[in-house]
C-alpha positions as a printed NumPy array, in Angstrom:
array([[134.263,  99.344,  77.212],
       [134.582,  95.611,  76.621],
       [132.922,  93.565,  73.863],
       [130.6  ,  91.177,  74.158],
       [132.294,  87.829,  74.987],
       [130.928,  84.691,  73.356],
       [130.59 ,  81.085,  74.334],
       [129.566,  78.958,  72.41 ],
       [130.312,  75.727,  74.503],
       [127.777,  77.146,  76.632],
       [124.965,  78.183,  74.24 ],
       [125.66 ,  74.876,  73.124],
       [125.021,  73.064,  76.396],
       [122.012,  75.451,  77.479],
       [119.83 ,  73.873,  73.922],
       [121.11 ,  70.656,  74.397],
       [119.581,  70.515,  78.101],
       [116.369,  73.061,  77.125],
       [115.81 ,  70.276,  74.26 ],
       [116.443,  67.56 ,  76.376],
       [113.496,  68.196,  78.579],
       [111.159,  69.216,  75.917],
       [112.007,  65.79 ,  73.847],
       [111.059,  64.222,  77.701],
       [114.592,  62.788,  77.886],
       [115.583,  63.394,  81.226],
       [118.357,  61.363,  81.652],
       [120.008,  63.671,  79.225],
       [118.897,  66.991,  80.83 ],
       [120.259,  65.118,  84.259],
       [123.864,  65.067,  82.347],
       [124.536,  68.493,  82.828],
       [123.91 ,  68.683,  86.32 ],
       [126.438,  69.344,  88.927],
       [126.115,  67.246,  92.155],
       [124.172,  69.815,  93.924],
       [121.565,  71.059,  91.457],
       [119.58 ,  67.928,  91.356],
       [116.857,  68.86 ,  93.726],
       [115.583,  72.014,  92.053],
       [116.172,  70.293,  88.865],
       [114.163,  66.821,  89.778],
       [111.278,  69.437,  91.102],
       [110.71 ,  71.51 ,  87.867],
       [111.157,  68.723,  85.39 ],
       [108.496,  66.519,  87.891],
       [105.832,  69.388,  86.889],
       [106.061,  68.457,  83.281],
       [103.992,  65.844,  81.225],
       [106.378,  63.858,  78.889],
       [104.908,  65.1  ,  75.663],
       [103.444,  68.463,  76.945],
       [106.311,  70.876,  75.581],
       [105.853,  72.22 ,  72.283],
       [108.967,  74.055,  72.22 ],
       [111.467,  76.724,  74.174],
       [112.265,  79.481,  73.928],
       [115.975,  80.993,  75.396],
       [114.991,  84.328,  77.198],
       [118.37 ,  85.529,  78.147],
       [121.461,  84.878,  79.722],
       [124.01 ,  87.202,  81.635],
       [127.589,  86.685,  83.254],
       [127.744,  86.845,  86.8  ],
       [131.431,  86.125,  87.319],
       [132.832,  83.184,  86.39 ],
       [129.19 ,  81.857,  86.607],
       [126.506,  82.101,  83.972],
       [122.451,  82.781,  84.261],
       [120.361,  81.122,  81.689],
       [116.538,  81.687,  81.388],
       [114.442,  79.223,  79.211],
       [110.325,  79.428,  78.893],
       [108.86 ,  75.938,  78.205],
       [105.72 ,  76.584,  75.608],
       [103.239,  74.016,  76.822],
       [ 99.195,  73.648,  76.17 ],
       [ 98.995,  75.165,  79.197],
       [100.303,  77.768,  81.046],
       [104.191,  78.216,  79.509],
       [107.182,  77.178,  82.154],
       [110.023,  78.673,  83.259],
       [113.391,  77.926,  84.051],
       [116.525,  79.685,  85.436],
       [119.724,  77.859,  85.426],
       [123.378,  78.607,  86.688],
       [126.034,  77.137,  84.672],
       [129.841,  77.204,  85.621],
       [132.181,  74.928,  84.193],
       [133.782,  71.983,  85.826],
       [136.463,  70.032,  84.402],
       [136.127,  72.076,  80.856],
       [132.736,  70.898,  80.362],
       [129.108,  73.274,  81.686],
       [127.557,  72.308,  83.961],
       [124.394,  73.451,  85.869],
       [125.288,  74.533,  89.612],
       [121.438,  75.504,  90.57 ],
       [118.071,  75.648,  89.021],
       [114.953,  78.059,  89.805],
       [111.033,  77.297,  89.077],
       [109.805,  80.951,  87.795],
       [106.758,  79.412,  86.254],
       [104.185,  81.638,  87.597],
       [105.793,  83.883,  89.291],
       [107.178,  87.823,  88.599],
       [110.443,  87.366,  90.335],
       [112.663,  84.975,  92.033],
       [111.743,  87.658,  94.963],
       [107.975,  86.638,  94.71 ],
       [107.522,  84.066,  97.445],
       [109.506,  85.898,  99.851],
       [107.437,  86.714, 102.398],
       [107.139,  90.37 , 103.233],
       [107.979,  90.901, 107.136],
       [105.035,  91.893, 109.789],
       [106.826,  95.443, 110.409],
       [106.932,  96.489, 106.441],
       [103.182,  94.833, 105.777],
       [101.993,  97.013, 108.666],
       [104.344, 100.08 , 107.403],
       [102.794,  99.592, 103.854],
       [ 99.155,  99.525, 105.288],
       [ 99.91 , 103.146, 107.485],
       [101.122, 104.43 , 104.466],
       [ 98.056, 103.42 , 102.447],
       [ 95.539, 104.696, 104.508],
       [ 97.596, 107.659, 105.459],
       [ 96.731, 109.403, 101.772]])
């Protein structure tokens, strides 16, 4: 079995972006964004109040490849935030290839819509017992 590798670069670049957006600097958060990510980015930072986050919290992260999965909960006054990011490296420095709004939701699979067939599947089965 192979150890755990490390990365510090990386852990490195995930708090200095989390801590970014909580300080409400978002020019500096933007830094780490690769050309393509700044959509989902723009959306979940637009959702926050400059002064609202009290503090984050890393969740997880995992190794998918070359590619890395980052998961970061936003503590707010309200309901807490949450943000999946996936970080490769370009040109030796992290950056963030794609960003996902969980806030709210169970899954990234939640607002998938379930199709007609399987709803009406589920409800045969349901009444069925």
């Amino acid at each position: 079995m192979k150890g755990h590798a490390e990365f510090p670069d990386l852990e490195k670049a995930i708090d200095t972006h989390a801590g970014a957006i909580a300080a409400g600097d978002m020019s500096a958060a933007r830094m780490f964004l690769s050309g393509n990510a700044n959509d989902s980015h723009d959306q979940f930072v637009s959702k926050i109040a400059k002064g609202t986050i009290k503090e984050f919290v890393k969740l997880g992260r995992a190794r998918i490849g070359k590619q890395h999965m980052s998961k970061i909960r936003f503590l707010t006054d309200r309901e807490p935030l949450l943000m999946v990011n996936r970080w490769r490296q370009e040109n030796g420095a992290w950056r963030i290839a794609d960003s996902e709004d969980l806030s709210g939701k169970r899954s990234s699979w939640s607002d998938l819509e379930i199709p007609a067939a399987l709803r009406s599947a589920n409800s045969a089965a349901r009444g069925a017992s």
